[in-house]
C-alpha positions as CSV (number, residue, x, y, z in Angstrom):
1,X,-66.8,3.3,33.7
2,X,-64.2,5.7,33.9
3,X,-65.1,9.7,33.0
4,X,-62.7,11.6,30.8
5,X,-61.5,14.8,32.7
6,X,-62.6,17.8,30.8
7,X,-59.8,19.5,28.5
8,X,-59.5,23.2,29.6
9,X,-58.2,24.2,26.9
10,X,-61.5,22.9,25.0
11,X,-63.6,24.7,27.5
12,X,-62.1,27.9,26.9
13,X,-62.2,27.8,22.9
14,X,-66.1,26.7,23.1
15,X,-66.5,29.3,25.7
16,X,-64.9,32.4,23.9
17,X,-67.4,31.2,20.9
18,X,-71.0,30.9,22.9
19,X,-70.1,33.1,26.1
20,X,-71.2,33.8,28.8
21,X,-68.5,36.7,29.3
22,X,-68.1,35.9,33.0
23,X,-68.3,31.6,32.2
24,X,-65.3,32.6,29.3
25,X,-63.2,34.5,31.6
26,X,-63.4,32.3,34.5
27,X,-62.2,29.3,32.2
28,X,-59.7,31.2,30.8
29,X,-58.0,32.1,34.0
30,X,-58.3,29.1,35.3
31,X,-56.4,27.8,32.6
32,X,-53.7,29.9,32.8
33,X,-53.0,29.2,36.2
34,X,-53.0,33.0,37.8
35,X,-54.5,34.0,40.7
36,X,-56.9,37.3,40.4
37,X,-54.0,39.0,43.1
38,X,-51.6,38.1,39.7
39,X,-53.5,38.9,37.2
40,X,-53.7,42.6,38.9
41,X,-50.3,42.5,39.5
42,X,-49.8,42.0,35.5
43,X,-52.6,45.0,34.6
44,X,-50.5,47.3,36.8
45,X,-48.0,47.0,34.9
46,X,-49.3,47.9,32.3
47,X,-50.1,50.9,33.6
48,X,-54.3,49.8,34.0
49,X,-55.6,49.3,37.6
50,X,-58.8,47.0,38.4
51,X,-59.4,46.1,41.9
52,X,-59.0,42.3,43.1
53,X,-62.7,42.3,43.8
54,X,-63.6,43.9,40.5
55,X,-62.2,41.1,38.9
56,X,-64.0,38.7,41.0
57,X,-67.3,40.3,40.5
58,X,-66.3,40.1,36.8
59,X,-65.6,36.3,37.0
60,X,-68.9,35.2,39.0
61,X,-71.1,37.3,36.3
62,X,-72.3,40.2,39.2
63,X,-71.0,42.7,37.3
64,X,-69.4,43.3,33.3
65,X,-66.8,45.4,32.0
66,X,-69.1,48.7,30.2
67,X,-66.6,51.8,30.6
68,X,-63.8,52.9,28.4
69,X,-60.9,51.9,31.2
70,X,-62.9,48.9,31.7
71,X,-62.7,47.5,28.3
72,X,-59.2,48.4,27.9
73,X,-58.5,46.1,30.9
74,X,-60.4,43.5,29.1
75,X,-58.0,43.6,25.7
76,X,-55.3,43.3,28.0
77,X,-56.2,40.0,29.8
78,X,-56.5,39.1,26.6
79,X,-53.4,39.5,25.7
80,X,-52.7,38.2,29.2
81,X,-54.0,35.1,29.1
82,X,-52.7,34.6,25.5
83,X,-56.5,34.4,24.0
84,X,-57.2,36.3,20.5
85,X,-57.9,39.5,20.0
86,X,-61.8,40.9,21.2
87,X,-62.3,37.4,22.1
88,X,-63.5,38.3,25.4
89,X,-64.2,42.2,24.2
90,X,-67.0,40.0,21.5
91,X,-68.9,38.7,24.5
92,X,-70.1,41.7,26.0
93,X,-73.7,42.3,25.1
94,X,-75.4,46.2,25.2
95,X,-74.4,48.5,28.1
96,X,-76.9,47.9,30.7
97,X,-79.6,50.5,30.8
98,X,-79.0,52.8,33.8
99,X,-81.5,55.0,35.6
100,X,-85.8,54.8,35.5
101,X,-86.1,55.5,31.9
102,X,-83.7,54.3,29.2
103,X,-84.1,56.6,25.8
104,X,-84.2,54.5,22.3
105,X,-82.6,57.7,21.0
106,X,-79.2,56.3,22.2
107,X,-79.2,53.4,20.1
108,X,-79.9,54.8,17.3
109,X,-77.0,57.9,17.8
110,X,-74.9,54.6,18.3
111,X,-75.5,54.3,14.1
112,X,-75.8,58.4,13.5
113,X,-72.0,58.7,14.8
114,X,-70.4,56.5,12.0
115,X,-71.6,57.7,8.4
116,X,-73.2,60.5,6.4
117,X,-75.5,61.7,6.5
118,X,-75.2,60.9,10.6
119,X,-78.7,63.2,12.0
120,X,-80.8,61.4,8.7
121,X,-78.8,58.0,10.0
122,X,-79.6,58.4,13.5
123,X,-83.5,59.3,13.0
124,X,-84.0,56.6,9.9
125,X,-83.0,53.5,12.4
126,X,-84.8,54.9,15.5
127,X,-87.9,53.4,14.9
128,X,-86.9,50.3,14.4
129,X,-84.3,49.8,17.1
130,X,-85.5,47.2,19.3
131,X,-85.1,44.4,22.0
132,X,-82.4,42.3,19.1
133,X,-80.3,45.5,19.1
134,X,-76.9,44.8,21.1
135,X,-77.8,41.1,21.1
136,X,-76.2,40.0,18.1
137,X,-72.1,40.1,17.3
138,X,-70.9,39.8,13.6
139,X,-69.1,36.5,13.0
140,X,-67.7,37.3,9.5
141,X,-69.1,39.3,6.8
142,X,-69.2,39.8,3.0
143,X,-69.9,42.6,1.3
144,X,-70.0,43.0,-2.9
145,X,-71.2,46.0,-4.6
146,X,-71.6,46.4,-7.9
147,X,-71.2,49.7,-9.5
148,X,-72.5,50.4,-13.3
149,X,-72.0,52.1,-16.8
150,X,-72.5,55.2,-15.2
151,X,-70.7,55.2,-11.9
152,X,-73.1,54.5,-9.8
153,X,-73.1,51.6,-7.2
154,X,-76.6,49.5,-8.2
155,X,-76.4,46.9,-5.6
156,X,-74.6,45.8,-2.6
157,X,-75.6,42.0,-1.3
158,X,-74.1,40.9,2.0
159,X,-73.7,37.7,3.1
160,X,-73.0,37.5,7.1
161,X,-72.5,34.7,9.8
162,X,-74.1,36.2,13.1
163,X,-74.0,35.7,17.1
164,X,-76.5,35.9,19.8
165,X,-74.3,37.0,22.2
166,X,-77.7,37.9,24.8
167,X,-80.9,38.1,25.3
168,X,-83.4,36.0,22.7
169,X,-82.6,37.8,19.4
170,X,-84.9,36.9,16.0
171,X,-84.2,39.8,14.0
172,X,-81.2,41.6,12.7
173,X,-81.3,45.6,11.9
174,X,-79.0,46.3,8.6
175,X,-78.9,49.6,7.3
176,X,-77.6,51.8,4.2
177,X,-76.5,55.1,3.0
178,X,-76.3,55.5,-1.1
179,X,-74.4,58.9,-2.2
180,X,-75.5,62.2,-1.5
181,X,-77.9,63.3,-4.3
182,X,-79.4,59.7,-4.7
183,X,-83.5,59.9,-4.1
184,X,-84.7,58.2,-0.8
185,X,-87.2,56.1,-3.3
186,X,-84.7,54.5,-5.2
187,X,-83.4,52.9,-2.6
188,X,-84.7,49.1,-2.2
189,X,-84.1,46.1,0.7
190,X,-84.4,42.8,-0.7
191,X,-84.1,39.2,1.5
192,X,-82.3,36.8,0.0
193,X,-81.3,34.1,2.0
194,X,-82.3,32.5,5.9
195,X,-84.4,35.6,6.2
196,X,-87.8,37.5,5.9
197,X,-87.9,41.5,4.9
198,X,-89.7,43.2,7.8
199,X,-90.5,46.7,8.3
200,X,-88.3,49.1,5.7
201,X,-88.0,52.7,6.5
202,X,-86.6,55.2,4.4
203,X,-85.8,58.7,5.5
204,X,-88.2,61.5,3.6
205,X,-85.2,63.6,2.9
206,X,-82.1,61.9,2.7
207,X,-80.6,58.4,0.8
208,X,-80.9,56.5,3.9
209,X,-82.8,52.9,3.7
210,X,-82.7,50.5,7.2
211,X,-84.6,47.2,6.6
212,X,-85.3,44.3,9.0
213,X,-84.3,41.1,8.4
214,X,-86.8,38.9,10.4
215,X,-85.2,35.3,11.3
216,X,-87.7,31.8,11.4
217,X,-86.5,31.3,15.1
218,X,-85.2,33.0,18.1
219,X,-81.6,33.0,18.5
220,X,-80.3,31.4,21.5
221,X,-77.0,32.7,23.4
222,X,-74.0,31.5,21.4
223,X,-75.8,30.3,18.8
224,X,-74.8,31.4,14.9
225,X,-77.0,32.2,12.0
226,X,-75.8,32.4,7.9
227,X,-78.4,35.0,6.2
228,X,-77.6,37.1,3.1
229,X,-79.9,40.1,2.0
230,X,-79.2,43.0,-0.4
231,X,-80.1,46.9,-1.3
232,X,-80.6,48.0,-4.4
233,X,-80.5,51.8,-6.0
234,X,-82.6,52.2,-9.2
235,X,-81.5,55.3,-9.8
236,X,-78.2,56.5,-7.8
237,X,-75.9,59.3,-8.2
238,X,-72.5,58.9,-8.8
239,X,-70.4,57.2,-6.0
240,X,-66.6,57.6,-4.9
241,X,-66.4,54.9,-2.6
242,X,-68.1,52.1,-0.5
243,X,-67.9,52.5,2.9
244,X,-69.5,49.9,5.6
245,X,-69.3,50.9,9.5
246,X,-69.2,47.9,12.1
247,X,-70.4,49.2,15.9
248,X,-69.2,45.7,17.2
249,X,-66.1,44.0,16.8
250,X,-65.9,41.4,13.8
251,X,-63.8,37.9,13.2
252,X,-63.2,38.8,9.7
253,X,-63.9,41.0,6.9
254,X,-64.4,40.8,3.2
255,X,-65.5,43.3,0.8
256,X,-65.2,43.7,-3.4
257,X,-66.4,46.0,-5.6
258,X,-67.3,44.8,-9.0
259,X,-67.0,47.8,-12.4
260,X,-69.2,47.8,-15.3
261,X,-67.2,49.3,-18.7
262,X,-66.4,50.7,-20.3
263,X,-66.9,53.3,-16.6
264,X,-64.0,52.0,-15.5
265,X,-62.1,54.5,-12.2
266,X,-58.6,55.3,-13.0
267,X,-57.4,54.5,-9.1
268,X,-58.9,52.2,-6.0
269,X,-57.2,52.2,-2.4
270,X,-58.4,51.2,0.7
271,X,-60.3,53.4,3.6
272,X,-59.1,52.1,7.0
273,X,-59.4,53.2,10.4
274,X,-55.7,53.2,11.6
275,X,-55.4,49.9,13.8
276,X,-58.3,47.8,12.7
277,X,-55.9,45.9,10.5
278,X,-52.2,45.5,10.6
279,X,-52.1,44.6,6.7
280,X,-54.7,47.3,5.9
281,X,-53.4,51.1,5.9
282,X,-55.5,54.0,4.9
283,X,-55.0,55.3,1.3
284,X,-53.1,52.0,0.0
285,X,-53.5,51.0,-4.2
286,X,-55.7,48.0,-4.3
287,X,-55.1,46.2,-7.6
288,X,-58.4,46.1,-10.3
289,X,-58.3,42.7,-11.7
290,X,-59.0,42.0,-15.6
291,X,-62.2,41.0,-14.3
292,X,-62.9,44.9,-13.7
293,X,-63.2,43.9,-9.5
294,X,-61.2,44.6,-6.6
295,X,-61.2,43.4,-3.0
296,X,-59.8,44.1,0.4
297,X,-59.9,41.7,3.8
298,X,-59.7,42.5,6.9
299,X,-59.4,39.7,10.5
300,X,-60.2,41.2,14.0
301,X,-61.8,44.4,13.0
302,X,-62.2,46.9,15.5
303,X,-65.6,49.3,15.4
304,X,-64.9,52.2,13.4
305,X,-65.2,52.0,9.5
306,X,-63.7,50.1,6.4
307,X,-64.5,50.5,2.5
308,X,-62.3,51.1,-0.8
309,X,-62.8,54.6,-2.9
310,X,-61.6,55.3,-6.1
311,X,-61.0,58.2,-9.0
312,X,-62.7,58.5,-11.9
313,X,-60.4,59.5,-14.8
């Protein structure tokens, strides 16, 4: 019985979608036929320098990318080896704790330094940060919030496709801020879909709500899980905007924001980080359908933040 050689082209497409980094990385070079003394050689050039032996080290899975140069030398193999965008960037778990103790406090700053109210932010999702945090890599996401008669946004349901990237994850961590003036009490977590509502922790003084979202299994490495869940705001304050902030990068992007009349704003454009999307630019018109909704999308978003605001008349 003859055996059918093993396409590396395949290997490296199932690879860049389970991991591990080092497994991905040595497929992918492989494929392209470069030696690591190359693959230096086309770094240098542009202007990044990683050792031979870092790259080795890389490869075999004794070491991982984790500084600011480091990563930047990773988005250009990318580029390199002619794979997509954070492909490689996507299978990098947590930064290793370093040192005899290793403070939850940094985890949860991680969340504080992307939205407002970013101290209540930070000290709202410290308690619940745990062993799942880092382990898990957004596949695609969907955001809709709905915003009523008044101008205030009532609900937001999400619908994501997620991916163990590490570790033995069986929870996931969401989190949301409502508009400044919004009571912390209003503020709801509901599960909706291929998920349980664990602990919910609001903060005393500010409209801050981060809910677990407990899953019926633990995750294993590369494997992807669909859950939906939603927050709710029974009495909010009025909002100017939806903004949603991704610490990871993510395959694609969806968000809409539905209008109840006869509330209706009198302009909507998009919030974008410059670079996270060449068809999305900061302060664009987005279009309000008969329907009273609009929507933007975004593929290969890079951590920072995305959302649409608008103007009330």
């Amino acid at each position: 019985m003859s055996v059918r050689p093993i396409d590396p082209g395949h290997e490296v497409e199932v690879l860049l979608r389970t991991g591990p980094f080092h497994a991905a990385l040595r497929a992918a070079v492989q494929r392209s036929g470069l030696t690591l003394e190359r693959l230096r050689d086309r770094l240098a050039r542009r202007g990044i320098h990683v050792s031979v032996s870092t790259l080795s080290y890389w490869r075999l899975g004794r070491s991982r990318p984790e500084r600011a140069d480091s990563l930047r030398a990773v988005q250009a193999i990318e580029t390199i080896l002619g794979l997509p965008r954070h492909s490689l960037e996507a299978l990098l778990g947590p930064p290793r704790p370093r040192g005899r103790w290793v403070s939850r406090t940094r985890s949860s700053a991680r969340y504080g330094r992307m939205l407002e109210p970013a101290q209540s932010l930070a000290e709202t999702v410290e308690a619940l940060v745990g062993p799942s945090d880092g382990a898990l890599r957004l596949w695609s996401q969907d955001d809709a919030a709905t915003v009523d008669a008044t101008g205030a946004i009532r609900v937001v349901h999400t619908r994501q496709v997620l991916r163990a990237v590490t570790g033995h994850p069986d929870r996931y961590l969401a989190v949301y801020c409502a508009d400044a003036g919004t009571p912390s009490e209003a503020l709801g977590a509901e599960a909706v879909a291929n998920c349980r509502l664990g602990r919910v922790r609001r903060h005393p003084g500010a409209p801050v709500i981060a809910a677990e979202l407990l899953f019926d299994y633990t995750l294993r490495t590369g494997q992807t899980h669909l859950l939906e869940y939603r927050f709710t705001v029974a009495d909010g304050a009025q909002s100017r905007d939806y903004r949603r902030a991704f610490r990871y990068p993510v395959g694609t992007y969806v968000l809409s924001v539905g209008f109840t009349a006869p509330r209706l704003p009198v302009r909507c454009y998009a919030l974008a980080q410059p670079g996270v999307d060449a068809a999305l630019v900061h302060g664009d018109d987005l279009p309000l359908t008969p329907g009273r909704t609009l929507h933007l999308t975004a593929a290969d978003v890079r951590p920072g933040v995305l959302g649409i605001g608008w103007d009330w008349a």
